[in-house]
Rosetta silent file (secondary structure, phi, psi, omega in degrees, C-alpha in Angstrom):
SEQUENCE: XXXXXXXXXXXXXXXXXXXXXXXXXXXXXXXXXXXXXXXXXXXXXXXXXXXXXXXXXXXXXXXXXXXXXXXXXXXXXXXXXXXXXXXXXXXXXXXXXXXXXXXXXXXXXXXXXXXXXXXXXXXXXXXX
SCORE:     score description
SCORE:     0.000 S_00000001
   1 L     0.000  155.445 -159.686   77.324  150.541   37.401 S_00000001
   2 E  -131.683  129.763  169.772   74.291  148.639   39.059 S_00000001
   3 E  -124.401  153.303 -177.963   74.495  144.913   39.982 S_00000001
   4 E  -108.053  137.719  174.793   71.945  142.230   41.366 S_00000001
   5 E  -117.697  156.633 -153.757   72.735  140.600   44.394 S_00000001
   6 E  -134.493  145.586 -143.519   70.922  138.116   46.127 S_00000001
   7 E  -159.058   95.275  154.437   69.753  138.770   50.236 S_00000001
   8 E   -32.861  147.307  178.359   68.774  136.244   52.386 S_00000001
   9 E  -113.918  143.476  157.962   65.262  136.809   54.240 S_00000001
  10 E  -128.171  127.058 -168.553   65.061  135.735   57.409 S_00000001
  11 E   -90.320  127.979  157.465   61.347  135.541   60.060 S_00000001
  12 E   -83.075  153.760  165.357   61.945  136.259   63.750 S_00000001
  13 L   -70.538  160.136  177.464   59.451  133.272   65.138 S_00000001
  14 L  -168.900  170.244 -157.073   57.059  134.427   66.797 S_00000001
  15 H   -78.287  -50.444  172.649   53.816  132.374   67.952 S_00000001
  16 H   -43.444  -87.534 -161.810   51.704  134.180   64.769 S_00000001
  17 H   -31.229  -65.655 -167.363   54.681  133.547   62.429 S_00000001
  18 H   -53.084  -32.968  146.068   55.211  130.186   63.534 S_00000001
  19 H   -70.149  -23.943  153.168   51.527  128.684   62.992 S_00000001
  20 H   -65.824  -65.446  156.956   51.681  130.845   59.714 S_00000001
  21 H   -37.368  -81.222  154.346   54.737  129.431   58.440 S_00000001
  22 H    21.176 -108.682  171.812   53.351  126.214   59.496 S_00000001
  23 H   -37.468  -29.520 -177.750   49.915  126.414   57.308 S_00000001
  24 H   -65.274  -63.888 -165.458   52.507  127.596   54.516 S_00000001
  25 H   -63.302  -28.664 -175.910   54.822  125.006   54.582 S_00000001
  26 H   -78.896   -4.593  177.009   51.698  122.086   54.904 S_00000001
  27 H   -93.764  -47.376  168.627   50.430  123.864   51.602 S_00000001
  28 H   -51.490  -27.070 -137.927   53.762  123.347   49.789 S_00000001
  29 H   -93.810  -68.203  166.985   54.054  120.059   51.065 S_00000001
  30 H   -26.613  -60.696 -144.996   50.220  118.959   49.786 S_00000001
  31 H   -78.211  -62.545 -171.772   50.877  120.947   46.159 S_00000001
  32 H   -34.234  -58.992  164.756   54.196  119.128   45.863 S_00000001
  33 H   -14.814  -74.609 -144.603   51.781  115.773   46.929 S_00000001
  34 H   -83.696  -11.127 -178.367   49.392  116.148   44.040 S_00000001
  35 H   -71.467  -48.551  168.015   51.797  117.458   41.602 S_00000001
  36 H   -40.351  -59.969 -174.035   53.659  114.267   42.432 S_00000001
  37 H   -63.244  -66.771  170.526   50.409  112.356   41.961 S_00000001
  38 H    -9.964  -62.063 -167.298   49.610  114.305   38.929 S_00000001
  39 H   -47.346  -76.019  170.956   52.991  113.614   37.460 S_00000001
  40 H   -33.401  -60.132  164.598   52.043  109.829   37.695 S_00000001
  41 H   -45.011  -59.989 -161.418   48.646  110.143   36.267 S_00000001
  42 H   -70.605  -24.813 -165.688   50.135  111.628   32.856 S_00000001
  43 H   -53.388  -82.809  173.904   52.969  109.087   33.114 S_00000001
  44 H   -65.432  -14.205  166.257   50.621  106.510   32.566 S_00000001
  45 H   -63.742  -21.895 -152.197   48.354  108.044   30.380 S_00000001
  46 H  -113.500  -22.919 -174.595   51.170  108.661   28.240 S_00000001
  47 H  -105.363  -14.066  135.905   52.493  105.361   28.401 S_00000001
  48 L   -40.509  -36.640 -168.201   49.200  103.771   26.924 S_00000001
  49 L   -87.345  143.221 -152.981   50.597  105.530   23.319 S_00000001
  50 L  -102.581  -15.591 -175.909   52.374  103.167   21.119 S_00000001
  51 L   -92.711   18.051 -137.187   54.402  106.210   19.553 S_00000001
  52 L  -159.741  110.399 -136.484   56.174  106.838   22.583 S_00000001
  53 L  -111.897  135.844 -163.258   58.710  105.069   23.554 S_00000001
  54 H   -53.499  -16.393 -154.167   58.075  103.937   27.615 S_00000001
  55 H   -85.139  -31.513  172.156   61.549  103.687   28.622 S_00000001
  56 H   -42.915  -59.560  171.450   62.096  107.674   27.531 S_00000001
  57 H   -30.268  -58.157 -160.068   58.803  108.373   29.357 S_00000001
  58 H   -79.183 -133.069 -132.476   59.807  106.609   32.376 S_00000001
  59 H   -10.343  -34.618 -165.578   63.113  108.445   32.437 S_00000001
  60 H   -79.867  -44.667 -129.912   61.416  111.951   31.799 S_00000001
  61 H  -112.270  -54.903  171.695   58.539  111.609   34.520 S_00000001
  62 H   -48.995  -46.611 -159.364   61.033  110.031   37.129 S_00000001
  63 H   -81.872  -65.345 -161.539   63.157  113.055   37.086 S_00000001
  64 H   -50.152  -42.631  178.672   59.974  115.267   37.284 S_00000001
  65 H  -102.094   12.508  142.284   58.805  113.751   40.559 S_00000001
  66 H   -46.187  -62.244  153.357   62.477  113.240   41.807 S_00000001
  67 H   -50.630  -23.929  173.734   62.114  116.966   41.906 S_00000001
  68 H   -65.593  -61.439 -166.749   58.681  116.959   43.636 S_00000001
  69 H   -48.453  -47.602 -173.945   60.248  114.636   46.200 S_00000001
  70 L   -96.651   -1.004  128.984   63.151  116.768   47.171 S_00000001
  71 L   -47.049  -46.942 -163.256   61.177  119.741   47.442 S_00000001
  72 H   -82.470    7.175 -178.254   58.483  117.975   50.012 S_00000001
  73 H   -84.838  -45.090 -164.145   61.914  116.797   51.802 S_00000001
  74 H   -80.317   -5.113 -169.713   63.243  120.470   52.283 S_00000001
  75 H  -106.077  -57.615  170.654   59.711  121.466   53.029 S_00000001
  76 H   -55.638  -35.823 -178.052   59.519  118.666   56.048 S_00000001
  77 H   -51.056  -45.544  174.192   62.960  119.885   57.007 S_00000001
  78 H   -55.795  -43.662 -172.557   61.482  123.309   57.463 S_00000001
  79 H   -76.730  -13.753  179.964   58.596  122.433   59.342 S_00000001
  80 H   -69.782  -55.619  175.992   60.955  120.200   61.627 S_00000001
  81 H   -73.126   -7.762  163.007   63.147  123.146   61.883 S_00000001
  82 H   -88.415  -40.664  174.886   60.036  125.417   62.749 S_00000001
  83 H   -35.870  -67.239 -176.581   59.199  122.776   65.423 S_00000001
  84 H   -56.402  -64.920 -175.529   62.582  122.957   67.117 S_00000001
  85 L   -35.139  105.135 -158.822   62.972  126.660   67.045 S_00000001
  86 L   -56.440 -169.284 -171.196   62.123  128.821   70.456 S_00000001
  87 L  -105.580  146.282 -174.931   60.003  131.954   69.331 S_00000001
  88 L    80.577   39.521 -176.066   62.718  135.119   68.683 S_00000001
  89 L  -124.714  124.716 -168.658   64.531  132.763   66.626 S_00000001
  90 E  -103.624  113.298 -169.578   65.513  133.947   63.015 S_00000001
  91 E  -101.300  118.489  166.907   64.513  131.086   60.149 S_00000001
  92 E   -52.575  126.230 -164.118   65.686  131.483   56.898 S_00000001
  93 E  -104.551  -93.031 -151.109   62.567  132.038   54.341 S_00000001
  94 E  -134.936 -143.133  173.770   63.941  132.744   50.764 S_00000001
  95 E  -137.362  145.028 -167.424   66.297  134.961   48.911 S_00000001
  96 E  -157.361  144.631 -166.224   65.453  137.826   47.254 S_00000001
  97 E   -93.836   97.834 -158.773   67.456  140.116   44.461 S_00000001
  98 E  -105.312  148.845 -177.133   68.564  143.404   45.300 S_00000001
  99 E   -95.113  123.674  -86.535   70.119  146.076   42.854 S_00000001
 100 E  -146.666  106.223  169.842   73.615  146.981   43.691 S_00000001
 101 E   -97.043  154.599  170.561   75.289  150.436   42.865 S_00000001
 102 L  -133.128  136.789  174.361   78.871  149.976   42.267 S_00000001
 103 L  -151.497  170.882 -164.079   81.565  152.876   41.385 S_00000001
 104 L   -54.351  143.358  176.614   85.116  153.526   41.158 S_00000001
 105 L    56.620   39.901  166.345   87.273  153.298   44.336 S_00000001
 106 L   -79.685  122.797 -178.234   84.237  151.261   46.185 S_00000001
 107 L   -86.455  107.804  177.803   85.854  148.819   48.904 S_00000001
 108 H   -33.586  -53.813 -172.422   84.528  145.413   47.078 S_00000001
 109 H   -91.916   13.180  146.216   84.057  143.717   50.184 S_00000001
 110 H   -67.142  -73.672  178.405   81.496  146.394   51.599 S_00000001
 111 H   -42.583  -46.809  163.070   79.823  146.163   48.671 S_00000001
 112 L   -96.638   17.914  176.282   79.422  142.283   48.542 S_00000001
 113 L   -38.283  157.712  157.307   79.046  141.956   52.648 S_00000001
 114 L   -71.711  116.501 -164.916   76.674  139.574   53.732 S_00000001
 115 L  -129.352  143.814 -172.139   73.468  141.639   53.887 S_00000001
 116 L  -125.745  173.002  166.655   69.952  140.184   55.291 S_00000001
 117 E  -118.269   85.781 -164.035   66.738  141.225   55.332 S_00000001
 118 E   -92.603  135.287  166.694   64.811  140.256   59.008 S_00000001
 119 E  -103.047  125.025  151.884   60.835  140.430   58.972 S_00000001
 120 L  -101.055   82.456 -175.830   59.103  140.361   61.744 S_00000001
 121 L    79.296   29.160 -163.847   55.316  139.345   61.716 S_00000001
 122 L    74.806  -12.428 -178.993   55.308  140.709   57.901 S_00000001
 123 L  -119.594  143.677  157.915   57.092  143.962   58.612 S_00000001
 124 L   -18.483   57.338 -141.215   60.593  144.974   58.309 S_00000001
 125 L  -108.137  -18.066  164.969   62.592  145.293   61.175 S_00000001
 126 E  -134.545  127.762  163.053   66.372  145.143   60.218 S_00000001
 127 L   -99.688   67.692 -178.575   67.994  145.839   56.734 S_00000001
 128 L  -117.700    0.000    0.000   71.685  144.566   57.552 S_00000001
């Protein structure tokens, strides 16, 4: 039997990585921005129409850029936490879903270990 598991990624810093990362994270932060802004624009556009009733609006549209918001938070967190870090420092990037074999008499907790994936400077340097 085959199962998906989910495998932290983790960047050693490195001066490249770190000014990469960076420019990444100031691109999320900016989409998240105008998406916010976006959000807002339709809000009110939407809130001109008489068939539509504003308080629903404003409830649906709040929630949408409630989510924007707490994305660009965890996105400042990152870049804060990119700040801090020396270089040869490993920052957790994402998660990523790996397929699993599993079979009879398999020690469970082998099988669901904590297992990472560290990149270094785009390439692969530990599978553990």
């Amino acid at each position: 039997m085959k199962i998906i598991k989910k495998i932290p990624v983790k960047q050693v810093l490195t001066a490249d990585s770190k000014e990469q990362l960076s420019q990444d994270f100031q691109s999320r932060y900016q989409r998240y921005d105008r998406e916010c802004q976006q959000l807002r624009f339709e809000q009110r556009k939407l809130e001109k129409r008489s068939d539509i009733s504003p308080s629903e609006i404003e409830k649906r549209f709040t929630q949408e850029i409630k989510l924007r918001k707490e994305k660009m938070n965890w996105v400042e967190y990152k870049l804060q936490q990119l700040e801090i870090l020396p270089e040869g420092s490993e920052l957790f990037i994402e998660e990523v879903e790996a397929i699993v074999e599993v079979t009879e008499g398999a020690r469970w907790d082998e099988i669901y270990e904590h297992q990472t994936i560290v990149i270094k400077d785009g390439i692969v340097i530990q599978a553990r």
